[in-house]
LUMDREN-724014 format. One line per field, with one value per residue: residue in one letter; chain; x, y, z of N, C-alpha, C in turn. Coordinates in steps of 0.001 Angstrom, whole numbers. Last residue first. Layout:
<nodes>
residuo = c(A,...)
cadena = c(A,...)
n.px = c(X,...)
n.py = c(Y,...)
n.pz = c(Z,...)
ca.px = c(X,...)
ca.py = c(Y,...)
ca.pz = c(Z,...)
c.px = c(X,...)
c.py = c(Y,...)
c.pz = c(Z,...)
</nodes>
This chain:
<nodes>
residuo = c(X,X,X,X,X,X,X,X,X,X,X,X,X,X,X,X,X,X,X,X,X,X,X,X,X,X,X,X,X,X,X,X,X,X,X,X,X,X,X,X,X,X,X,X,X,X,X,X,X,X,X,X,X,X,X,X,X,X,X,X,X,X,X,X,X,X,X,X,X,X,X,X,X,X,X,X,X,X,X,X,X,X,X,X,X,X,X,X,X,X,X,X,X,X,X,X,X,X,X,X,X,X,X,X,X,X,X,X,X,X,X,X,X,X,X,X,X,X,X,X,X,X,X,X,X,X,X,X,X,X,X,X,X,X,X,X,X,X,X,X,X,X,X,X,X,X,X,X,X,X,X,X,X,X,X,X,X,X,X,X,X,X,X,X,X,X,X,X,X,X,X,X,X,X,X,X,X,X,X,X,X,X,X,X,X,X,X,X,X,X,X,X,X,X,X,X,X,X,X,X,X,X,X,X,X,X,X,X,X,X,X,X,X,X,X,X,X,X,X,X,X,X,X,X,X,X,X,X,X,X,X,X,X,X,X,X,X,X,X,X,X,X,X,X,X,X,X,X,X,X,X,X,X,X,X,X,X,X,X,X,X,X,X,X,X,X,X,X,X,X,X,X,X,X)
cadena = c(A,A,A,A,A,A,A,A,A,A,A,A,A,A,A,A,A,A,A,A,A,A,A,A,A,A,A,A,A,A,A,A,A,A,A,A,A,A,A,A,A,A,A,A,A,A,A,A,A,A,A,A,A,A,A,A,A,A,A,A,A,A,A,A,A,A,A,A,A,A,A,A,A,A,A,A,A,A,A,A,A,A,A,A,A,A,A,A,A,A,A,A,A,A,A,A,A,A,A,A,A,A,A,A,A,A,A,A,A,A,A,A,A,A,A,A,A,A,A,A,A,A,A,A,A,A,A,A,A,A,A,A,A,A,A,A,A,A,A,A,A,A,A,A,A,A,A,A,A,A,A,A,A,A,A,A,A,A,A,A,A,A,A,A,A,A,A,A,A,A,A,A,A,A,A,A,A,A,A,A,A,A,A,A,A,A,A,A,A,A,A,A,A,A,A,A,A,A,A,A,A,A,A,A,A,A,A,A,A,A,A,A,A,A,A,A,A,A,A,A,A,A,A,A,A,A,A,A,A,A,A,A,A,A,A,A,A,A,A,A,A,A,A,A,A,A,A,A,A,A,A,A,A,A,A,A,A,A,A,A,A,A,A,A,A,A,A,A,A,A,A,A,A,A)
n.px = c(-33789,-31615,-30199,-29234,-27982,-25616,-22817,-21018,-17492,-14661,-12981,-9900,-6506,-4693,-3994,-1792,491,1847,-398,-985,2065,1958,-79,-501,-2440,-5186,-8645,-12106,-14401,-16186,-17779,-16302,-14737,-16671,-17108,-15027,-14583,-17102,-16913,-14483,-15262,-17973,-17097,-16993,-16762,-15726,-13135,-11916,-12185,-10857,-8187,-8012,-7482,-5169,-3419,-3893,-2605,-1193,-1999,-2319,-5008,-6391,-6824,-8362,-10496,-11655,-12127,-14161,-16086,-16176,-17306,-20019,-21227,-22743,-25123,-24626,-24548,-23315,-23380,-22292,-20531,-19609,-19798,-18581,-20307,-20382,-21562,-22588,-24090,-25533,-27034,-30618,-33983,-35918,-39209,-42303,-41223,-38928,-40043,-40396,-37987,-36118,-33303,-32316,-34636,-33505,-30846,-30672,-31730,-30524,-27699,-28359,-29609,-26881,-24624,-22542,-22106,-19077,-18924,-16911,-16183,-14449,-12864,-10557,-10417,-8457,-5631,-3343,-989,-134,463,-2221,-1202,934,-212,-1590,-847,-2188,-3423,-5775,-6030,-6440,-9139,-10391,-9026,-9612,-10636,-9077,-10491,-11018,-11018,-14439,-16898,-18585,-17098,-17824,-20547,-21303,-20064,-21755,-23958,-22232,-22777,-25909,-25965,-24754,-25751,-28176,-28852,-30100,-31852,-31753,-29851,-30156,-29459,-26534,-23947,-22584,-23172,-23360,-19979,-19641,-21211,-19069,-16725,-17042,-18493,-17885,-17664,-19086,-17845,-14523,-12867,-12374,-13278,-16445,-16229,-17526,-19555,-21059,-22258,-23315,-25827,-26872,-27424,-29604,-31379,-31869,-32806,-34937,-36539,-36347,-36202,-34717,-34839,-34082,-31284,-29609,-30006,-28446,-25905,-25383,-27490,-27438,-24471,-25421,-26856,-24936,-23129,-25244,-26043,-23524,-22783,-25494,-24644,-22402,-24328,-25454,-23367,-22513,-24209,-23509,-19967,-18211,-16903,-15010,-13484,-12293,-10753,-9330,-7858,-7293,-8429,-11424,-13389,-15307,-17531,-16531,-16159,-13330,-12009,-12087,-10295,-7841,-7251,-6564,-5051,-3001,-2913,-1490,272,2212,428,849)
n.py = c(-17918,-18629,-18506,-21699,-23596,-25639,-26104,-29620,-29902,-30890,-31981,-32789,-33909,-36253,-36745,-34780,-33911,-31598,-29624,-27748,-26874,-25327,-23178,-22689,-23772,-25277,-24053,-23499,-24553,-26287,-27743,-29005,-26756,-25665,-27055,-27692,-25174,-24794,-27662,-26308,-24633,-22967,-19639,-18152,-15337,-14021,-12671,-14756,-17070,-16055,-15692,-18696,-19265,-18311,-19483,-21897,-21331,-18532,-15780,-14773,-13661,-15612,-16327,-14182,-14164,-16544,-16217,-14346,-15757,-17041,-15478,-14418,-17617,-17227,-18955,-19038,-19978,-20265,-20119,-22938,-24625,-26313,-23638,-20939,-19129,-17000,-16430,-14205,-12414,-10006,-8750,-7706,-7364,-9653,-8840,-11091,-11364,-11729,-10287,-12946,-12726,-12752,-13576,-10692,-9909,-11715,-11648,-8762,-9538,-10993,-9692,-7617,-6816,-4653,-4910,-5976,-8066,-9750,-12195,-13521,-15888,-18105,-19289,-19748,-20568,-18986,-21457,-22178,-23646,-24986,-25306,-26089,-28978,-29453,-29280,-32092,-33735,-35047,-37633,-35173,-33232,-34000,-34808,-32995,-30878,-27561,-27262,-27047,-23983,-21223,-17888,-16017,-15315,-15966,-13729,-11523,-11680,-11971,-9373,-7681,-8242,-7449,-4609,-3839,-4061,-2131,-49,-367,364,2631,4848,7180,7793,8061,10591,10453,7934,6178,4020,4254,3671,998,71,747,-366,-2262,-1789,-4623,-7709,-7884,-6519,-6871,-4272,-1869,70,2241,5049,6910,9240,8235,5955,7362,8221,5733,4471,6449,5760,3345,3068,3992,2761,357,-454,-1202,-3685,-4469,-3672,-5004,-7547,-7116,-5997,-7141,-5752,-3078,-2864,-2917,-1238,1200,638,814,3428,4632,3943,5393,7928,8427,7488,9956,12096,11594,12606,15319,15994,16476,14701,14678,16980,15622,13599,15868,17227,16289,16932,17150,17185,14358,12557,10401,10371,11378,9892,8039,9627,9377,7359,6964,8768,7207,5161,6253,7576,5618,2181,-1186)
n.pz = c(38914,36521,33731,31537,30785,32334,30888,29906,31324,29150,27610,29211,30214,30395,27535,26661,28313,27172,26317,28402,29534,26958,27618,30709,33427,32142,33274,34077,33814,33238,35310,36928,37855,39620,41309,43300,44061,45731,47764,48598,49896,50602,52614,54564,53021,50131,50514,51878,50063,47838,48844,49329,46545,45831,46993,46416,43814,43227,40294,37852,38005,37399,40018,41102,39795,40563,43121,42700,42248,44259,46433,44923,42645,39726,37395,34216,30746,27540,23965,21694,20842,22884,25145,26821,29893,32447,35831,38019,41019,43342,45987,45560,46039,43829,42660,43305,40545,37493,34363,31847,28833,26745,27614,28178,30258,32261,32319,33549,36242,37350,37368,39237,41321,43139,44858,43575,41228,38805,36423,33276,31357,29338,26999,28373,32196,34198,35156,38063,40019,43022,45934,47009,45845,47088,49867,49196,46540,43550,42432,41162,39701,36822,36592,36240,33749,31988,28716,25530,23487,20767,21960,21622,20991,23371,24952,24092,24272,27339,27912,26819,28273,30690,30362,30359,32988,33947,32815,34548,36958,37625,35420,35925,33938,31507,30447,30935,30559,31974,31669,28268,28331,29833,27546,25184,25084,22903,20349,18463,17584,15478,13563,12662,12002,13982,15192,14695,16716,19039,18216,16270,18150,20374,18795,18075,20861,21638,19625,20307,23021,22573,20356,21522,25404,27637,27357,24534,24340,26462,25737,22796,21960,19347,17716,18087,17095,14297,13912,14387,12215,10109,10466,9522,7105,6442,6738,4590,2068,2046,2015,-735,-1979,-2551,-2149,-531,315,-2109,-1693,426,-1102,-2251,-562,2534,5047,6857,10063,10111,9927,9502,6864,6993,8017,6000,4320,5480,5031,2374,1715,3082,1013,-698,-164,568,-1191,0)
ca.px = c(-33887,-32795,-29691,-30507,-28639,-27289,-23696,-21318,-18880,-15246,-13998,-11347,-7341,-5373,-5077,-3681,-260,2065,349,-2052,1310,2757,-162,302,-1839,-3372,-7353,-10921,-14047,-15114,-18382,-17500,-14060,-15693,-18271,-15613,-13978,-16980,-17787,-14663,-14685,-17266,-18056,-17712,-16291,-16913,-14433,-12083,-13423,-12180,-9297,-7621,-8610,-6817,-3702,-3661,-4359,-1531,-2054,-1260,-3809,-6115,-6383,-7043,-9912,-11114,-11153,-12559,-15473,-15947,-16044,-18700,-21124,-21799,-24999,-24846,-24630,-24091,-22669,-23173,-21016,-20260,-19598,-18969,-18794,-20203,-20276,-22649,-22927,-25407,-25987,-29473,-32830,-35738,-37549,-41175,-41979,-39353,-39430,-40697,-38859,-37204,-34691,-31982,-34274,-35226,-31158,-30167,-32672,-31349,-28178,-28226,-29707,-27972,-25624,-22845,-22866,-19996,-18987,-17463,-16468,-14615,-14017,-10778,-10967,-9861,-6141,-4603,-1668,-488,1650,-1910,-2262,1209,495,-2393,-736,-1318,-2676,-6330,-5550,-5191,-7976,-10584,-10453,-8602,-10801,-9609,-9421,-11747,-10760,-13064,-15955,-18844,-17405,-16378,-20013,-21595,-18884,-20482,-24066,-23263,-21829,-24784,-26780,-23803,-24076,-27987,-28352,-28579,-31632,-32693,-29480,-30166,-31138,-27473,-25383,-22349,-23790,-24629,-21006,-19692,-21550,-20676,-16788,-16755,-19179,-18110,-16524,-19328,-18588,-15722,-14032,-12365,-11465,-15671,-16673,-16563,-18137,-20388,-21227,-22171,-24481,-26537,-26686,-28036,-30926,-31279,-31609,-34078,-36333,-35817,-37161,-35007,-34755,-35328,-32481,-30376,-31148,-30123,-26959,-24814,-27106,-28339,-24736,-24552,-27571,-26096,-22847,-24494,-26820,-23901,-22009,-25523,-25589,-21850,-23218,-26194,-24063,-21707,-24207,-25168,-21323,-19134,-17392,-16224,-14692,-12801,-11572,-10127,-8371,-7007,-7004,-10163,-12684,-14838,-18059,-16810,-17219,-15096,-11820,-12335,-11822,-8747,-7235,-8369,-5967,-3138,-2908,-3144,-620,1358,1221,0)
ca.py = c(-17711,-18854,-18061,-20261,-22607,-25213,-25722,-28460,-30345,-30301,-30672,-32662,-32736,-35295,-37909,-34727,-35320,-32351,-30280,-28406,-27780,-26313,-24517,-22542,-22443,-25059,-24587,-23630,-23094,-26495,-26604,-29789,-27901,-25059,-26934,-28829,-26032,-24587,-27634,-27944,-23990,-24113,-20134,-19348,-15777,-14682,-12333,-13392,-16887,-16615,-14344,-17531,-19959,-17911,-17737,-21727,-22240,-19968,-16694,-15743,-12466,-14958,-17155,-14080,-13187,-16723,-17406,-13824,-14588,-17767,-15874,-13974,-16248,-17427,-18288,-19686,-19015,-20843,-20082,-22545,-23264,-26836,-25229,-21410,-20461,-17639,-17389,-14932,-13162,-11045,-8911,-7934,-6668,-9824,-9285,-9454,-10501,-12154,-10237,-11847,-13111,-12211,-14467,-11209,-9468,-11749,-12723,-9283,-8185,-11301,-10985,-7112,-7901,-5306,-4110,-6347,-6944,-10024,-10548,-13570,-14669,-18128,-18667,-18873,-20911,-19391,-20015,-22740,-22325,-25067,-24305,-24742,-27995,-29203,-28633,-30686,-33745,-33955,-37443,-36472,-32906,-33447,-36244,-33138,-32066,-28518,-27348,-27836,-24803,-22826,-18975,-16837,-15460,-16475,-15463,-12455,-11400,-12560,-10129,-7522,-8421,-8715,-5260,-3933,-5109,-3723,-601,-441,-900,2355,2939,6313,8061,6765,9974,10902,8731,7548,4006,3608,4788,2360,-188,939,348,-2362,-1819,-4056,-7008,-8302,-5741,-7688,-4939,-3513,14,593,4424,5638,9111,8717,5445,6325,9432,6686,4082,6030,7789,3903,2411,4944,4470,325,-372,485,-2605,-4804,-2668,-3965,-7555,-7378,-5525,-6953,-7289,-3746,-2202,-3494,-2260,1291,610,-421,3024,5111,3483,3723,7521,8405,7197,8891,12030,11111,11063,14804,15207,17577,14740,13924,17038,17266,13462,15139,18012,15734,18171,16407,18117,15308,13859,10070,9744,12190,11175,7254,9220,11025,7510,5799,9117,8774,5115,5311,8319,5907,3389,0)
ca.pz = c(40535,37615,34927,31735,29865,32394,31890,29296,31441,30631,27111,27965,29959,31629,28075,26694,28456,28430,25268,27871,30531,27310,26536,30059,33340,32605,32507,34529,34061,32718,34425,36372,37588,38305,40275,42144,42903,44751,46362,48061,48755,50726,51245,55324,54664,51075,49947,52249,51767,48067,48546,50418,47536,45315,47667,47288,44118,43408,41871,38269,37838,36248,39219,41626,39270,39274,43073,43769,41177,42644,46145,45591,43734,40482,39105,35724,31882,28688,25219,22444,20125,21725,24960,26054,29390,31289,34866,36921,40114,42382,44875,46453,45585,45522,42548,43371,41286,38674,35426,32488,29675,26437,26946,27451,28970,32117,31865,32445,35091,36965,36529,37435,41050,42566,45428,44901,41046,40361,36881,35223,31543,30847,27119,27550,30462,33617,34723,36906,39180,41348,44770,47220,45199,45965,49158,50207,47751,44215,43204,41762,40758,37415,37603,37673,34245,32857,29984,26569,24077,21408,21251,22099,20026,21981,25644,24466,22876,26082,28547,26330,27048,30565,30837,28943,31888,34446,32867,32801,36703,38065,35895,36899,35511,31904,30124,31945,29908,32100,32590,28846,27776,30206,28608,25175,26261,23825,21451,18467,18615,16606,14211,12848,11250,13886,15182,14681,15457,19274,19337,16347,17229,20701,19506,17268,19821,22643,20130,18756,22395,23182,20456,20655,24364,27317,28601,25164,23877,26691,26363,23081,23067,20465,17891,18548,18738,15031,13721,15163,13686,10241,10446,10982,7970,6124,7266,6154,2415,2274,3850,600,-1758,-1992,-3238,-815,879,-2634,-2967,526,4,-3303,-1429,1406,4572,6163,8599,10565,9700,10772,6822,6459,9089,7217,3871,5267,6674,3108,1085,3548,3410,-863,-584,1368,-1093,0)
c.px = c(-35253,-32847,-30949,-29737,-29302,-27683,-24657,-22491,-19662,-17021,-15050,-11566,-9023,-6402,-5458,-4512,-1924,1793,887,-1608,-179,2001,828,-120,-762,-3520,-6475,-9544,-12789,-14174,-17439,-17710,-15043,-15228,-17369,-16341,-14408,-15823,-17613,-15364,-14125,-16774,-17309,-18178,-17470,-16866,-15970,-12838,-12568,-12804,-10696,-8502,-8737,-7830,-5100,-4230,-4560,-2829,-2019,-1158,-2408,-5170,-5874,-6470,-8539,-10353,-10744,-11347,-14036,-15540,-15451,-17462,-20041,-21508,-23699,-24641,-25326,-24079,-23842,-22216,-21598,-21095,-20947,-18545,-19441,-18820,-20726,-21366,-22878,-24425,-25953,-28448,-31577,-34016,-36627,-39440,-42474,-40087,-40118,-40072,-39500,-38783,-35954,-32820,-33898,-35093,-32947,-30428,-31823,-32615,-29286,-28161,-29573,-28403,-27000,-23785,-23269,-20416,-19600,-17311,-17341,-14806,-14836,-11756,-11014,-9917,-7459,-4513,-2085,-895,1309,-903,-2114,-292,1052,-1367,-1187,-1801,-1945,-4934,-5868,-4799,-6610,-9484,-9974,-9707,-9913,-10249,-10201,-10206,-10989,-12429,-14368,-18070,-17337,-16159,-18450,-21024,-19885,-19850,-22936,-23206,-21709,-23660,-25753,-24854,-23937,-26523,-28173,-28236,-29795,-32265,-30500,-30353,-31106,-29192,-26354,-23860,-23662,-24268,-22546,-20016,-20743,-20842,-17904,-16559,-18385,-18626,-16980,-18594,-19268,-16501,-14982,-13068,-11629,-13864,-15981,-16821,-17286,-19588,-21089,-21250,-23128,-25153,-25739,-26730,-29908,-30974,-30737,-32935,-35009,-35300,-36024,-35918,-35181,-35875,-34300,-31238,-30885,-30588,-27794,-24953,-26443,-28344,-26013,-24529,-26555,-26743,-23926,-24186,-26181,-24898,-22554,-24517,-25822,-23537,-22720,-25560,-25099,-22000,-23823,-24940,-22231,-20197,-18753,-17150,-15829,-14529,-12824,-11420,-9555,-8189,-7242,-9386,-11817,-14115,-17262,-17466,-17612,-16434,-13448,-13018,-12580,-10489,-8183,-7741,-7227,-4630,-3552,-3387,-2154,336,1104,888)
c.py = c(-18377,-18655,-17700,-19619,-21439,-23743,-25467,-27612,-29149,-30361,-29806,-31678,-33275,-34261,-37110,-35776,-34941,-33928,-31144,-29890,-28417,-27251,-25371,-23738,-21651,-24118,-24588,-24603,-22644,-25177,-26540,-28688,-28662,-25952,-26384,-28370,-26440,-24865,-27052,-27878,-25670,-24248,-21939,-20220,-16951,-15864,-12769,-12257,-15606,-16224,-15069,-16729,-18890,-18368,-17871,-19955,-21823,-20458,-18020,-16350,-13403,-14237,-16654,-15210,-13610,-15486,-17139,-14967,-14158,-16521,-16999,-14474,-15360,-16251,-18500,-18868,-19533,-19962,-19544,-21498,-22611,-25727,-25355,-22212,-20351,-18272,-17729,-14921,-13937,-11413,-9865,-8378,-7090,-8257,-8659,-9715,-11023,-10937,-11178,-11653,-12237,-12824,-14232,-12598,-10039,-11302,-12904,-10243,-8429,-10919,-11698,-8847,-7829,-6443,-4498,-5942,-6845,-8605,-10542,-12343,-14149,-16767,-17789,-18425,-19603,-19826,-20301,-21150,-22955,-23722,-24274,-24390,-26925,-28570,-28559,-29347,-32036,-33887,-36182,-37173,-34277,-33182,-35413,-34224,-32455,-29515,-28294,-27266,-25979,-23176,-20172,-17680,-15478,-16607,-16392,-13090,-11924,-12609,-11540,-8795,-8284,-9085,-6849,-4471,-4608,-4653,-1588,-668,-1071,814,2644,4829,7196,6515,8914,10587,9137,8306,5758,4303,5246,3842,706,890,930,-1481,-1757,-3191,-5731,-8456,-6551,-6722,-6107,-3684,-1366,416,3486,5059,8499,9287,6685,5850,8409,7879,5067,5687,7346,5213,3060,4799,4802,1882,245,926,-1903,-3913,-3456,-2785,-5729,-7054,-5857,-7033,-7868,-5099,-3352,-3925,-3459,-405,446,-541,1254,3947,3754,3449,6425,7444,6769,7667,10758,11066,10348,13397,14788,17192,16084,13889,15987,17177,14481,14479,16718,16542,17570,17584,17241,16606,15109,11849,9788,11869,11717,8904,8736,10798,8971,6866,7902,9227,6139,5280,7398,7233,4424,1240)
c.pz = c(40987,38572,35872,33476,30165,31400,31703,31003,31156,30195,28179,27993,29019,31550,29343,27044,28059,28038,26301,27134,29640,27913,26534,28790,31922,32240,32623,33102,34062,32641,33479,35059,36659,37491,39155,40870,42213,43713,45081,46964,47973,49772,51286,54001,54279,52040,50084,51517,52153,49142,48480,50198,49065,46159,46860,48342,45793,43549,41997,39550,38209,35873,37423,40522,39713,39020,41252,43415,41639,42108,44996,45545,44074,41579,39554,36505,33442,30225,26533,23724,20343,20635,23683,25474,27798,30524,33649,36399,39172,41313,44039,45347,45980,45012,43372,43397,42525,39464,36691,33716,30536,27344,27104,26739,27807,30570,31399,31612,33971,36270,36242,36613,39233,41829,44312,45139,42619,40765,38198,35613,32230,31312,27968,27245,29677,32487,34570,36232,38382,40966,43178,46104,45686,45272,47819,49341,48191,46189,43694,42825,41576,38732,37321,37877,35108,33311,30756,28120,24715,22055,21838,21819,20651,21186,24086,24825,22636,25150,27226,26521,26173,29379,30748,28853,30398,33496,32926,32253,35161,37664,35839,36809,36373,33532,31019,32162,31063,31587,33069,30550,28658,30066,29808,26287,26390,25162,22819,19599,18881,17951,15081,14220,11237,12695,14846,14852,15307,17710,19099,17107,16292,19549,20043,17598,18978,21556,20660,18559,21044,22669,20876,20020,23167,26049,28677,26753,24038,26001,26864,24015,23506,22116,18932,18936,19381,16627,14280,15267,14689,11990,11095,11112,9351,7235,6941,7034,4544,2839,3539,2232,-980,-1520,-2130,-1412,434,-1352,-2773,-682,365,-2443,-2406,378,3146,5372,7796,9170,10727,11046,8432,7467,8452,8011,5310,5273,6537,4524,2066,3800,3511,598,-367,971,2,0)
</nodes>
């Protein structure tokens, strides 16, 4: 690519985002009638984009608002990608800044949701770690292991509201629980067999996977666990991680090793219920 030809798409890009451009030809053709039909398709795309994205929060807020939110968001933030199902990504802080929005303190963490969805879906495929890796390790050698989360593996914990379960009513176009009880709440997405799946996770699951992410032992992760949630059983919750397939070596080496230790881990329940 020449860099006149660079120059000339980085100018065109600067139009169409309906800023000034320097390039004299860019200039002209932003001047043709055709070119605001033009910028308004690419606006339109982003917008139809956003929606796909977003579901359960333009079911929330209904399709009006969504597409007034949209619209000013994707000329702010315009695609840096061309798969527009990447699209969006700091939308949900957009959303919680927006002032129209101020009454619903929970619209962030539902767009938040619908994001962490979208990077769940298009992650890359791996194994899940499986339960007979830790079958002879001794007390301490599990405290000195390190795991990581699954690649797919995408976890949010909402202390003060019940955003997973105003997320999930939305998102399968259901109805709200009533009365819906106010309090914190947590969710784990995975995604298995192309599918991606969603569960209740509490406090200290989220504490055990963040610390596992930032390189912690098994050991210290388990620690922040019940100091995040005092008295949680942290037997079980392994296990469930473990069943769910939440979890992986810490390194593709350690995957490559011995693949007779590793599968596909256990697919999860589909829906997020209260």
């Amino acid at each position: 690519m020449t860099t006149t030809l660079s120059r000339f798409q980085d100018e065109f890009v600067v139009a169409v985002e309906g800023g000034e451009t320097q390039d004299p030809c860019v200039t002209a053709l932003a001047a043709q009638p055709g070119f605001a039909v033009y910028r308004n398709t690419v606006l339109k795309g982003c917008v139809d984009a956003l929606a796909a994205n977003f579901p359960a929060v333009v079911r929330l807020v209904g399709e009006a608002w969504f597409y007034a939110a949209a619209m000013d968001y994707a000329r702010r933030a315009p695609p840096g990608d061309a798969r527009l199902v990447l699209y969006g990504a700091t939308f949900p802080a957009y959303l919680a800044r927006r002032e129209a929005a101020s009454e619903l303190t929970y619209l962030g963490g539902v767009a938040r949701l619908d994001r962490l969805w979208c990077e769940s879906h298009t992650a890359a495929d791996e194994r899940a770690l499986d339960a007979s890796a830790f079958a002879h390790l001794t007390p301490e050698a599990f405290e000195r292991m390190t795991v990581r989360a699954h690649a797919s593996a995408r976890w949010a914990w909402f202390a003060a509201e019940p955003v997973c379960t105003i997320w999930n009513a939305n998102r399968m176009g259901a109805a709200m629980p009533d009365p819906l009880e106010w309090h914190g709440e947590g969710v784990l997405m995975l995604r298995r067999a192309g599918s991606v799946t969603w569960q209740p996770l509490g406090r200290g699951g989220c504490a055990l996977l963040d610390a596992c992410s930032a390189g912690a032992t098994l050991g210290e992760a388990t620690q922040r666990a019940l100091e995040a949630e005092p008295g949680a059983d942290l037997g079980v919750l392994f296990a469930d991680l473990i069943s769910r397939g939440a979890l992986a070596p810490s390194s593709p080496h350690e995957e490559n090793t011995s693949q007779s230790e590793w599968n596909g881990g256990s697919p999860c329940s589909a829906s997020f219920s209260r």
